[in-house]
GUTOR-78177 format. One record per residue: x negated, y negated, z negated of N, C-alpha, C, O in turn; residue number from 1. Coordinates in nm, 2 decimals. Atoms other than C-alpha are relative to their C-alpha. Last residue first. Example, Ala and Ser with C-alpha at 12.3 -4.5 7.8 and 13.67 -1.06 7.14 Angstrom:
{r {0.09; 0.11; 0.00}; {-1.37; 0.11; -0.71}; {0.08; -0.11; -0.08}; {0.03; -0.22; -0.09}; 2},
{r {-0.09; 0.12; 0.00}; {-1.23; 0.45; -0.78}; {-0.09; -0.12; 0.00}; {-0.19; -0.12; -0.07}; 1},
REM end
This chain:
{r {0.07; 0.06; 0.12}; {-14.08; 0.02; -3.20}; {0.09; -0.10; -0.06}; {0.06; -0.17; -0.16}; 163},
{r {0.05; -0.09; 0.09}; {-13.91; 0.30; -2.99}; {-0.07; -0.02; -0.10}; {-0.12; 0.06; -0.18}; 162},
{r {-0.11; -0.14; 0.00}; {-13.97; 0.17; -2.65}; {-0.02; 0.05; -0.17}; {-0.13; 0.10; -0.22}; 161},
{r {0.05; -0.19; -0.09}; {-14.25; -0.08; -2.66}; {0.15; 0.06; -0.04}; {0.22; 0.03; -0.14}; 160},
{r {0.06; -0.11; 0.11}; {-14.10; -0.45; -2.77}; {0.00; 0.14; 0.06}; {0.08; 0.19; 0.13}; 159},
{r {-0.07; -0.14; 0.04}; {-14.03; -0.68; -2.45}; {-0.10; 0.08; -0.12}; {-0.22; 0.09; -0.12}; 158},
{r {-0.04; 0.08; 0.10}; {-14.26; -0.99; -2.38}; {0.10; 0.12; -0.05}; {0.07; 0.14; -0.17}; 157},
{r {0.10; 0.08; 0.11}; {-14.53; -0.82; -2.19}; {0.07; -0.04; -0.11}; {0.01; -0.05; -0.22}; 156},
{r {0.00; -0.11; 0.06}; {-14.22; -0.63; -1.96}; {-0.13; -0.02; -0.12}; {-0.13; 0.06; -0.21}; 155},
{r {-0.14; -0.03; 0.10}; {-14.12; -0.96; -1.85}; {0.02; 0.10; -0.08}; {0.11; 0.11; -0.16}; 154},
{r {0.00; 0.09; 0.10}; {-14.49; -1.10; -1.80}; {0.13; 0.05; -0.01}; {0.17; 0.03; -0.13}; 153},
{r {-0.03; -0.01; 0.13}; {-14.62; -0.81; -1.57}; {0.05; -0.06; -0.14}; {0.02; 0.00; -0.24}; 152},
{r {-0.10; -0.14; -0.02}; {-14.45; -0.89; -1.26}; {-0.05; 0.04; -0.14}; {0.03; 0.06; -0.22}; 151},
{r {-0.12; 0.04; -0.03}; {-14.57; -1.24; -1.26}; {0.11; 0.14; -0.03}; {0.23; 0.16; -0.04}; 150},
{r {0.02; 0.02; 0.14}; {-14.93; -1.14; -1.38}; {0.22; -0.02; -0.02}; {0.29; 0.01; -0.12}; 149},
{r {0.00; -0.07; 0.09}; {-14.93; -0.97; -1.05}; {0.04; -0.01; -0.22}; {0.07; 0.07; -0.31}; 148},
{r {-0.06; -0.10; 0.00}; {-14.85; -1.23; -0.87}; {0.04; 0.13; -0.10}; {0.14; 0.15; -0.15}; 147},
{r {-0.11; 0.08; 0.04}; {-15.06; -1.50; -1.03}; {0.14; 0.11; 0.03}; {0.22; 0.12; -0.06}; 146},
{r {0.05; 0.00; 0.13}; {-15.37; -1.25; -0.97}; {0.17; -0.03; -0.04}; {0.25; 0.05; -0.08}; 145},
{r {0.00; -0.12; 0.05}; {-15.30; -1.21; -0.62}; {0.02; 0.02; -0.15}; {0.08; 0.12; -0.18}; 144},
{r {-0.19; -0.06; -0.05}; {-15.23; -1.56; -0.54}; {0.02; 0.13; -0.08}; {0.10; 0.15; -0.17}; 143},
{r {-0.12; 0.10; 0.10}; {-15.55; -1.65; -0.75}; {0.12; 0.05; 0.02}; {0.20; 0.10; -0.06}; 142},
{r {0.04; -0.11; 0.11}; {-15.79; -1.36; -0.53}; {0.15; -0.08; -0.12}; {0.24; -0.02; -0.18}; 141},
{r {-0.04; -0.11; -0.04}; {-15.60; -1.52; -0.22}; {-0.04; 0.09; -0.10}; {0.02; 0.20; -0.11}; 140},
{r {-0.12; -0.02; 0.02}; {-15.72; -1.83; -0.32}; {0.10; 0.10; 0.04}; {0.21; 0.07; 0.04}; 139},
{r {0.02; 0.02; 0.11}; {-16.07; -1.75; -0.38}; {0.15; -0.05; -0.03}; {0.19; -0.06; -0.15}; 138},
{r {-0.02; -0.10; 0.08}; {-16.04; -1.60; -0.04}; {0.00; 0.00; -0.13}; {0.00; 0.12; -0.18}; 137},
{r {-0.09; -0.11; -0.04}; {-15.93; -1.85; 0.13}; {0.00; 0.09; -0.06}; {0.11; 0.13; -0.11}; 136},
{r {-0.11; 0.05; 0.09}; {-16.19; -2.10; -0.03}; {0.16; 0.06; 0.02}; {0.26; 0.03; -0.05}; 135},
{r {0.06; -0.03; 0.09}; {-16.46; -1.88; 0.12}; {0.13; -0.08; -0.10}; {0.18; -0.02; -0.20}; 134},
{r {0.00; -0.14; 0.05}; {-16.33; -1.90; 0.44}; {-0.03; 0.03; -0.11}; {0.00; 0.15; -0.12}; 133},
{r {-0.13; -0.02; 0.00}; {-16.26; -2.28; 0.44}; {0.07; 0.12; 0.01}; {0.19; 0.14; 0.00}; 132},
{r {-0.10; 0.03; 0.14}; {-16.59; -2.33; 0.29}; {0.08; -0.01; 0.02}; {0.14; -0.08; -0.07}; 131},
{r {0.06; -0.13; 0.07}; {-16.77; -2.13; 0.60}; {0.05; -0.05; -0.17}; {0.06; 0.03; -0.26}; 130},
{r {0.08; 0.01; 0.10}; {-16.56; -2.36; 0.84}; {-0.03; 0.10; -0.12}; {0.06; 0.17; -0.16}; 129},
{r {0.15; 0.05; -0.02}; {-16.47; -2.27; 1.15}; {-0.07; -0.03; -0.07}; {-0.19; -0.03; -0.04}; 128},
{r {-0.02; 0.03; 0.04}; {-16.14; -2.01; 1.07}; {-0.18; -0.09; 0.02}; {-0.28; -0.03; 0.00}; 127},
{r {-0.08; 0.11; -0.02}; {-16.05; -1.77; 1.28}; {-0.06; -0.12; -0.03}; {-0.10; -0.17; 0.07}; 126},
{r {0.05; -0.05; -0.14}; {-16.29; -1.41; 1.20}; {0.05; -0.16; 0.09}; {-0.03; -0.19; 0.19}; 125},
{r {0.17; -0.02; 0.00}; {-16.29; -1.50; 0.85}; {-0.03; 0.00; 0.13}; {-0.14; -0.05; 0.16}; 124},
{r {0.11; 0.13; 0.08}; {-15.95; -1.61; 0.85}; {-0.07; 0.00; 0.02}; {-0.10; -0.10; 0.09}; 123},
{r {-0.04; 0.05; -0.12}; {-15.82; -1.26; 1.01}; {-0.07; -0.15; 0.03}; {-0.14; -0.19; 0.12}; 122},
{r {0.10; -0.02; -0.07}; {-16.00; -1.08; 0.74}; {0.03; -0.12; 0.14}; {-0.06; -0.18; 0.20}; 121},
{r {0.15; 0.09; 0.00}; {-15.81; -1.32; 0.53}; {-0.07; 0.08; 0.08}; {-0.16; 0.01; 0.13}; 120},
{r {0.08; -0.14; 0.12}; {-15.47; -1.20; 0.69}; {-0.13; -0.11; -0.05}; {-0.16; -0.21; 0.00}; 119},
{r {0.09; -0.09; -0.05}; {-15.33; -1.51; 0.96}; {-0.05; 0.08; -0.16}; {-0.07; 0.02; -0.27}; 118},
{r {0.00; -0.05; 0.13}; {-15.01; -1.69; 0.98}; {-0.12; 0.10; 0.03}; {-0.12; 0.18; 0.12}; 117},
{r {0.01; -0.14; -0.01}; {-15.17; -1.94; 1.29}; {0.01; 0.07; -0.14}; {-0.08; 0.05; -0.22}; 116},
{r {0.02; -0.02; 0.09}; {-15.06; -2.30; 1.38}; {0.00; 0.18; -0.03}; {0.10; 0.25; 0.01}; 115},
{r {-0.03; -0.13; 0.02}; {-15.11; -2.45; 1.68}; {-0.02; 0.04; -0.15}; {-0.11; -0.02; -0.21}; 114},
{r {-0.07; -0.09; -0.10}; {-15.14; -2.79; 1.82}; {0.03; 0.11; -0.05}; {0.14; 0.13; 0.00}; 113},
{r {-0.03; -0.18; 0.07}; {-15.18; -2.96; 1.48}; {0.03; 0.03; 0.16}; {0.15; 0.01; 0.19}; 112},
{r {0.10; 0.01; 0.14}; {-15.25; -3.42; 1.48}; {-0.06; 0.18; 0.00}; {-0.16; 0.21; -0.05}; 111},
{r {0.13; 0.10; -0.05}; {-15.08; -3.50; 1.84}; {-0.09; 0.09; -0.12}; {-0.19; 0.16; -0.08}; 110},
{r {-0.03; 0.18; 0.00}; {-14.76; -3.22; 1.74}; {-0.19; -0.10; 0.04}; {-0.29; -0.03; 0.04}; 109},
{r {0.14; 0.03; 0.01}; {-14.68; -2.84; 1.74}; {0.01; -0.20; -0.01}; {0.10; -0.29; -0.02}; 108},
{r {-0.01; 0.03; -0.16}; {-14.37; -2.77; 1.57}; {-0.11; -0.06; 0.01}; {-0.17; -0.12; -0.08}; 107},
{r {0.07; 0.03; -0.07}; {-14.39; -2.54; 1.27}; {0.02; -0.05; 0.11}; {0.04; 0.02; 0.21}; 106},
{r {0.02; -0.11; -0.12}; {-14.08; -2.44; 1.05}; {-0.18; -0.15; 0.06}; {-0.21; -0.27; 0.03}; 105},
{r {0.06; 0.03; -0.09}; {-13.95; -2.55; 0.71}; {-0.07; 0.10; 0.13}; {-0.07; 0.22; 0.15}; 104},
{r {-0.06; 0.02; -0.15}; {-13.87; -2.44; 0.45}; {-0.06; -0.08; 0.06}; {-0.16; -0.14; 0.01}; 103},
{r {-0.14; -0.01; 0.01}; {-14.02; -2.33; 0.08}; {0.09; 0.00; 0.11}; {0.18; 0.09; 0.11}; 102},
{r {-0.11; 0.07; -0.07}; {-14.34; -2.26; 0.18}; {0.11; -0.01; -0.07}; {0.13; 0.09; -0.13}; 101},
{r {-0.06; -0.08; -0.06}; {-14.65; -2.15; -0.09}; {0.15; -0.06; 0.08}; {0.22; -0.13; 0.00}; 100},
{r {-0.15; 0.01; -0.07}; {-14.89; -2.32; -0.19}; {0.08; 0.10; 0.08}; {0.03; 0.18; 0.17}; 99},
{r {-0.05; -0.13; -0.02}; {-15.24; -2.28; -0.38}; {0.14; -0.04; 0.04}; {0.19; -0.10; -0.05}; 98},
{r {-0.09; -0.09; 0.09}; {-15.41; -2.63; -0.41}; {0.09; 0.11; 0.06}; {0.14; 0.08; 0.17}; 97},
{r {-0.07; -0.06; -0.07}; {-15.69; -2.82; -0.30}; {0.12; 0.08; -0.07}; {0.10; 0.12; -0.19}; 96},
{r {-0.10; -0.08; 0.09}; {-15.86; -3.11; -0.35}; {0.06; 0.06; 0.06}; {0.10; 0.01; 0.16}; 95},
{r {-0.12; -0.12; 0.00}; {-16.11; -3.24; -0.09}; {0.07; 0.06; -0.12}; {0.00; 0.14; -0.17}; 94},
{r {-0.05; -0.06; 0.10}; {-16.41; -3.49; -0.16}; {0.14; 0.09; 0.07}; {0.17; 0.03; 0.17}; 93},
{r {-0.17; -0.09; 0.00}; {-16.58; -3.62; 0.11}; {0.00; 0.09; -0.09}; {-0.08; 0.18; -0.10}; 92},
{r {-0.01; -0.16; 0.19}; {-16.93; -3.78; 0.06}; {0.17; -0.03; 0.03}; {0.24; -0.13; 0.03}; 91},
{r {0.00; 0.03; 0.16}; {-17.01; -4.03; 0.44}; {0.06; 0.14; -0.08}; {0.08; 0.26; -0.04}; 90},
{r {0.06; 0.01; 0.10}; {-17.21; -3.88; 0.73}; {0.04; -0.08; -0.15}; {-0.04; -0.11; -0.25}; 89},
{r {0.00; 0.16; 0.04}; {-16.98; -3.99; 1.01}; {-0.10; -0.04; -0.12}; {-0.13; -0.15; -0.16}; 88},
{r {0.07; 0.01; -0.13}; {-16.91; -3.61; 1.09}; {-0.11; -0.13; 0.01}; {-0.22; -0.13; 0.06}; 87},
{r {-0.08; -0.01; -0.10}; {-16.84; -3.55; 0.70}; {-0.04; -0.03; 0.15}; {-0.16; -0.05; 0.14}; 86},
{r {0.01; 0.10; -0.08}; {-17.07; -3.49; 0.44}; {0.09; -0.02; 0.16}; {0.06; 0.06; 0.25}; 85},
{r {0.15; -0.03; -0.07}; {-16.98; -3.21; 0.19}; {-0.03; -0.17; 0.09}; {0.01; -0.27; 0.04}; 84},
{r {0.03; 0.11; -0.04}; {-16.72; -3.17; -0.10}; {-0.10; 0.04; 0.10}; {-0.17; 0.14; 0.09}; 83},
{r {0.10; -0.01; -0.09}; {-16.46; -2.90; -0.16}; {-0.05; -0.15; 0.01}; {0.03; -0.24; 0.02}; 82},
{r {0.05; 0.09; -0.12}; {-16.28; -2.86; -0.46}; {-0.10; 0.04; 0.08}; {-0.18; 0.12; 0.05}; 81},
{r {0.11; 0.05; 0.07}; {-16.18; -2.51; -0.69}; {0.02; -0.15; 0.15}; {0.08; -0.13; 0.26}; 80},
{r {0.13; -0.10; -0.02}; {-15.81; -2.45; -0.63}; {-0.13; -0.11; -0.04}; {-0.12; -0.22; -0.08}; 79},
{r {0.10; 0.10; -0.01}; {-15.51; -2.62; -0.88}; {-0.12; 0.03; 0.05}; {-0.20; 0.05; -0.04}; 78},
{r {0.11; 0.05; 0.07}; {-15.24; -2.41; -0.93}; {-0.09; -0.05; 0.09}; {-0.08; -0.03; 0.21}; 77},
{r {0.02; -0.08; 0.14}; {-14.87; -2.37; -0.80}; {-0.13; -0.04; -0.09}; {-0.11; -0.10; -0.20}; 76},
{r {0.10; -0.04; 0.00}; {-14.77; -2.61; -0.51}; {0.01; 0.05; -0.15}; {0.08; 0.01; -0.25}; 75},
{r {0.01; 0.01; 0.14}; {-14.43; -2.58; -0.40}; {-0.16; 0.02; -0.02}; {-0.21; 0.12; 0.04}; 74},
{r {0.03; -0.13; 0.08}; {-14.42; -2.63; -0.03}; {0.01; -0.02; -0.14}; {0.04; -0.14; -0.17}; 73},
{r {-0.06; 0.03; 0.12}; {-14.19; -2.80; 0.29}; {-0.10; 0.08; -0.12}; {-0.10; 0.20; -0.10}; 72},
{r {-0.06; -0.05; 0.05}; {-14.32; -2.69; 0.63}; {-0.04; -0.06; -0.17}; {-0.15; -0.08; -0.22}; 71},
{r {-0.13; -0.06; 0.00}; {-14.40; -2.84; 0.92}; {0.11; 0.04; -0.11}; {0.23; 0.02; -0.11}; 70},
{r {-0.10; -0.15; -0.01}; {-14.77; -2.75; 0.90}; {0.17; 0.03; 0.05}; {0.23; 0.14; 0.08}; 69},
{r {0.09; -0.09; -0.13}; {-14.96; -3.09; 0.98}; {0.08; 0.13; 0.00}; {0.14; 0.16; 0.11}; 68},
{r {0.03; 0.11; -0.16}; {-14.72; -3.34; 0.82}; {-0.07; 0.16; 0.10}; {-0.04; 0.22; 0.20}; 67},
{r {-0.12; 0.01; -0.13}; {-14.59; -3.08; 0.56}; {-0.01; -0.10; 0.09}; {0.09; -0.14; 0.15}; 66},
{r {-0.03; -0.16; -0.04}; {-14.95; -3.01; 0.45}; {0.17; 0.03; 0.07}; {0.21; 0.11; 0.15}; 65},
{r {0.12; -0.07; -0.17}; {-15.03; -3.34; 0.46}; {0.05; 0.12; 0.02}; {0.10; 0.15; 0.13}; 64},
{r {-0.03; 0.00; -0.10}; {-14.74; -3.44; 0.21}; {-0.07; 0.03; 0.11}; {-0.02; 0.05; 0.23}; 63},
{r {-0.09; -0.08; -0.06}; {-14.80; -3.17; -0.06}; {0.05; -0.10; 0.15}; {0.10; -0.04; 0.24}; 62},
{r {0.02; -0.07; -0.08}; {-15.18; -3.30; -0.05}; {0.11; 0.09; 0.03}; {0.10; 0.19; 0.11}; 61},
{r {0.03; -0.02; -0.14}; {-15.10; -3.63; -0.09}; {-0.02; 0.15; 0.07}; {0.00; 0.18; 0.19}; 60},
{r {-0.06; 0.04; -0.09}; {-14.91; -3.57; -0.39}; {0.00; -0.03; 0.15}; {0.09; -0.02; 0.23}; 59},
{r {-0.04; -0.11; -0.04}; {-15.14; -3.37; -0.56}; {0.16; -0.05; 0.11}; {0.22; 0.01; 0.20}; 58},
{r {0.04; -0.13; -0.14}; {-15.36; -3.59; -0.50}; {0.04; 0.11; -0.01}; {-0.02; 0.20; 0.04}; 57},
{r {0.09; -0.09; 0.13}; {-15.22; -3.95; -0.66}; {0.01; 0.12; 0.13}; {0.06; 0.13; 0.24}; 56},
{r {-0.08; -0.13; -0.04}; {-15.08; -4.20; -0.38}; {-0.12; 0.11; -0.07}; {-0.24; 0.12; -0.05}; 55},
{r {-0.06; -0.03; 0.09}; {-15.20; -4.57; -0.45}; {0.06; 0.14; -0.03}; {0.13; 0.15; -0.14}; 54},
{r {0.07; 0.05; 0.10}; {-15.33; -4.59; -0.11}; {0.14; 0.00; -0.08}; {0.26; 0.00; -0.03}; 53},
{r {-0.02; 0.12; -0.07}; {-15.32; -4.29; 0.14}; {-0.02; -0.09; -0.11}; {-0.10; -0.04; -0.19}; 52},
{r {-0.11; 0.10; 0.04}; {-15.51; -4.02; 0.07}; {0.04; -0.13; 0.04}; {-0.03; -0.21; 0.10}; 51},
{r {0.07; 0.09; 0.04}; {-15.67; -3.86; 0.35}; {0.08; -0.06; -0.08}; {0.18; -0.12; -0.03}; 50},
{r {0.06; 0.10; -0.03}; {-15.62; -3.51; 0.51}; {0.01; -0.09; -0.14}; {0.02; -0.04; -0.25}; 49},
{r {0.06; 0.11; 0.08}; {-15.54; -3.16; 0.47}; {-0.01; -0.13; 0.08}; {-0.01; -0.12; 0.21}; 48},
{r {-0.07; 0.10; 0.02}; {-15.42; -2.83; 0.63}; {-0.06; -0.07; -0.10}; {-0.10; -0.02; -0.20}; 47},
{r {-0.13; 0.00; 0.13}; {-15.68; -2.57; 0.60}; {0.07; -0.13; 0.04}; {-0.01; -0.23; 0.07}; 46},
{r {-0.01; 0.06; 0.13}; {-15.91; -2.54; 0.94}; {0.15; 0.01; -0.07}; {0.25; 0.05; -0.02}; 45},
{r {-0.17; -0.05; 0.09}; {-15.92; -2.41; 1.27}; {-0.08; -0.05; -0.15}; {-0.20; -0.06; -0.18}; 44},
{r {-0.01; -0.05; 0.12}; {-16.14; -2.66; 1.49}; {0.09; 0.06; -0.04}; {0.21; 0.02; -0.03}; 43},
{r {0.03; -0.13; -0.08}; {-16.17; -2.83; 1.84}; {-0.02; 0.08; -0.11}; {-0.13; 0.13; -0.08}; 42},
{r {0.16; -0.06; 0.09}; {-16.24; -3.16; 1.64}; {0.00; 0.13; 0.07}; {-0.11; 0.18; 0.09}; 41},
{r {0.11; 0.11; -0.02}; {-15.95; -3.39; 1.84}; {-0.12; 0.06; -0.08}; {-0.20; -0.02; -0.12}; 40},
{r {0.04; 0.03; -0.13}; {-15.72; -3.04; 1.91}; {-0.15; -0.12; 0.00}; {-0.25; -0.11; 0.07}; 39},
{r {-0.02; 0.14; -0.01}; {-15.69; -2.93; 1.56}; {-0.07; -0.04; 0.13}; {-0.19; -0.03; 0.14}; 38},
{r {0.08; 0.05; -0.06}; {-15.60; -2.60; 1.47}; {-0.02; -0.12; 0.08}; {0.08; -0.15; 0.15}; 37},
{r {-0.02; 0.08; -0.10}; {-15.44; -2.51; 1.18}; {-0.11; -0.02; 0.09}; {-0.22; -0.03; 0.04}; 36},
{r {0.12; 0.04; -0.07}; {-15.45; -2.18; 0.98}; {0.07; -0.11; 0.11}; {0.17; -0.09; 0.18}; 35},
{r {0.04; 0.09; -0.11}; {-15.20; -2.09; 0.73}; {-0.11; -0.06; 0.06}; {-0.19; -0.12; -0.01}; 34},
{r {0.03; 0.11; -0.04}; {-15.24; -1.80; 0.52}; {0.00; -0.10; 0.13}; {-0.06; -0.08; 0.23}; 33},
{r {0.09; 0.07; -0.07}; {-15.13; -1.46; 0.51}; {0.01; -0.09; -0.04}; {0.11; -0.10; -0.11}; 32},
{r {0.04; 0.13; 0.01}; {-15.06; -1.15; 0.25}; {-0.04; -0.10; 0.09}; {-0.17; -0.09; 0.11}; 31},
{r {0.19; 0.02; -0.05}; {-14.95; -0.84; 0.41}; {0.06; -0.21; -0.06}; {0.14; -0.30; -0.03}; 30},
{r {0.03; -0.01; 0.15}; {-14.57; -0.70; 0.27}; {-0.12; -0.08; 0.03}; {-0.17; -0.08; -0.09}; 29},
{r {0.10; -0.10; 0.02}; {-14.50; -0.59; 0.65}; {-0.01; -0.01; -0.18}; {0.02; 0.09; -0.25}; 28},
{r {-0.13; -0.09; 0.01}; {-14.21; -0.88; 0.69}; {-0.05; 0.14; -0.04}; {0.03; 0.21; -0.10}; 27},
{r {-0.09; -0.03; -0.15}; {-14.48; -1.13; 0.63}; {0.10; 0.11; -0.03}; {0.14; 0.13; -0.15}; 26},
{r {0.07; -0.16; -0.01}; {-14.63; -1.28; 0.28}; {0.09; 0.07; 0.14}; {0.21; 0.04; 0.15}; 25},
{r {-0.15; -0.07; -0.01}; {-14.66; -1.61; 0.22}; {-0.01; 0.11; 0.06}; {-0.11; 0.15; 0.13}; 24},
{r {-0.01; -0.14; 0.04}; {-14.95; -1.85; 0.12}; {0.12; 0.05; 0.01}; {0.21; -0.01; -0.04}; 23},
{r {-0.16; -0.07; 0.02}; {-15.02; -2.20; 0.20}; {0.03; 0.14; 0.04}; {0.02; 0.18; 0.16}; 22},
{r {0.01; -0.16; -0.07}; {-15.37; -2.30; 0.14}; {0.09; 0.03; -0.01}; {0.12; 0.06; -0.13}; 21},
{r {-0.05; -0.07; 0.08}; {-15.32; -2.73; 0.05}; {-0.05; 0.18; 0.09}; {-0.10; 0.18; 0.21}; 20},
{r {-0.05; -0.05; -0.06}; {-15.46; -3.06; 0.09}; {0.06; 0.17; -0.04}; {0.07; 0.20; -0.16}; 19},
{r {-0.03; -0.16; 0.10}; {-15.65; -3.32; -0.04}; {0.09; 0.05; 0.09}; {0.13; -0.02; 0.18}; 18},
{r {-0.11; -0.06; -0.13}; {-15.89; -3.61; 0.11}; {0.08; 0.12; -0.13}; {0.04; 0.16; -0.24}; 17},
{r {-0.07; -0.09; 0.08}; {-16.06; -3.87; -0.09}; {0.09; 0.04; 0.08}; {0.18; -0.03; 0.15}; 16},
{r {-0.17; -0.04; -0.05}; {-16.31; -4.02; 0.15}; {0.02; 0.10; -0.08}; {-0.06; 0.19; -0.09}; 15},
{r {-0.06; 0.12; -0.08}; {-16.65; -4.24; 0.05}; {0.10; 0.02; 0.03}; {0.17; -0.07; 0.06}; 14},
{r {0.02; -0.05; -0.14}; {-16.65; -3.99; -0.26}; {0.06; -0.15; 0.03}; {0.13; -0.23; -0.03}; 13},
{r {-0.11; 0.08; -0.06}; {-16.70; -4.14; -0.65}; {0.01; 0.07; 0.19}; {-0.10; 0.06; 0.24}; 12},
{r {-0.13; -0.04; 0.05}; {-16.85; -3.93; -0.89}; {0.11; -0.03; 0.11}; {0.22; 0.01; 0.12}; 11},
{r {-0.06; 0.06; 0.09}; {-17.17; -4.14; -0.93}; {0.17; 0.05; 0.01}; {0.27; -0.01; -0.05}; 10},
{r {0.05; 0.08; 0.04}; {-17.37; -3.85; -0.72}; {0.08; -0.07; -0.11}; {0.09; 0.00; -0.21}; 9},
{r {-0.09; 0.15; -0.05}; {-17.13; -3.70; -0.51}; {-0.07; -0.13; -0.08}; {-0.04; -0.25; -0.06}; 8},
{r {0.03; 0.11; 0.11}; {-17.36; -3.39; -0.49}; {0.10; -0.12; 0.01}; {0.12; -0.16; 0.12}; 7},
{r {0.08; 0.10; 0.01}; {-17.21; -3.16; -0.21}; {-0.03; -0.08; -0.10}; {0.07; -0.14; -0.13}; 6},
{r {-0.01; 0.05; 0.11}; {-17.11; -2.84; -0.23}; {-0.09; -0.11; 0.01}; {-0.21; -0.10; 0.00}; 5},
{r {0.00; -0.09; 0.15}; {-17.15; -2.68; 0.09}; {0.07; -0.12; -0.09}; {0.16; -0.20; -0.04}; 4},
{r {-0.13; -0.03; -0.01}; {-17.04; -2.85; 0.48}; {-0.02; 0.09; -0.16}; {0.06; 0.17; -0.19}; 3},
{r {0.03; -0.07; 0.12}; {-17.35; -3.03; 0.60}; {0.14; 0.02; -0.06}; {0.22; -0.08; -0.06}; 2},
{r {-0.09; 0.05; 0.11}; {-17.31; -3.15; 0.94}; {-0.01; 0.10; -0.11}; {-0.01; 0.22; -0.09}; 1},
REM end
C-alpha cells in the first residue's frame, strides 16, 4: 500500500476523509498527541474518517475526532494534506487540522480500542504510518509556533518602555 503524496490527477479523490491531531499538554508541561488504535486494521493512527454527504471538512473532521476520541475540540489551523492509495487501491484525500480538547473523555468502543497521549518521540516509535509521523511533527512544529506567538502578541502591541 502506497502511503506518500499521491497524484490525484483531476483533483478529485475516490474517498474524502478528514480528521484532526489533537494536542494538549500533560501535568509535566510535555506536549502530546492523540494516538488511536484501531482493532479492524491492527494500526495506531490520527483520528479520521469519511465525509458523510453534504458535510464540508472541517466539519467532518471535528466530528470524527469526537466519534473516535471522545473528546470535544476547537480546531485552530489547517495542516498540510495527506493523499495515498488506500487498502482497496482507490486516491484518498485526508484533511487535517491542529486541535486541541475542550472536554470530554475517552471510552473505548467497536471503531477505537485504545487511545494513547503520547510525546512525538513516542509517535515515532507508536504510530504505523510514516505520514502520520511526519504530519505529527509538522503539527507539533505549528502548535509550537502558535504558542509562542501567543505569548508574544500582548507585549508586540504595547509601546517599549519609555517611548
Amino acid at each position: 500500500m502506497v502511503r506518500d503524496d499521491l497524484d490525484l490527477g483531476d483533483g478529485k479523490p475516490d474517498i474524502a476523509a478528514a480528521g484532526g491531531v489533537v494536542v494538549r499538554r500533560d501535568e509535566e508541561g510535555r506536549t502530546r498527541v492523540a494516538a488511536i488504535h484501531r482493532p479492524k486494521y491492527g494500526d495506531w493512527s490520527l483520528p479520521k474518517g469519511k465525509l458523510e454527504e453534504n458535510e464540508g471538512w472541517l466539519e467532518a473532521a471535528l466530528r470524527e475526532v469526537e466519534e473516535e476520541t471522545g473528546y470535544r475540540c476547537e480546531a485552530t489551523v489547517e495542516l498540510p494534506h495527506v493523499s495515498y492509495l488506500d487498502r482497496k487501491s482507490r486516491r484518498k484525500l485526508v484533511r487535517y487540522w491542529l486541535m486541541e480538547p475542550i472536554e470530554g473523555e475517552f471510552t473505548a468502543h467497536e471503531e477505537v480500542d485504545e487511545l494513547h497521549w503520547v510525546t512525538q518521540s513516542e509517535a515515532d516509535e507508536l504510530l504505523t504510518y510514516a505520514h502520520d509521523k511526519e504530519l505529527v511533527r509538522k503539527a507539533l512544529r505549528r502548535y509550537r509556533w502558535r504558542k509562542l506567538m501567543r505569548a508574544l502578541t500582548p507585549w508586540s502591541r504595547q509601546p517599549m518602555p519609555g517611548m
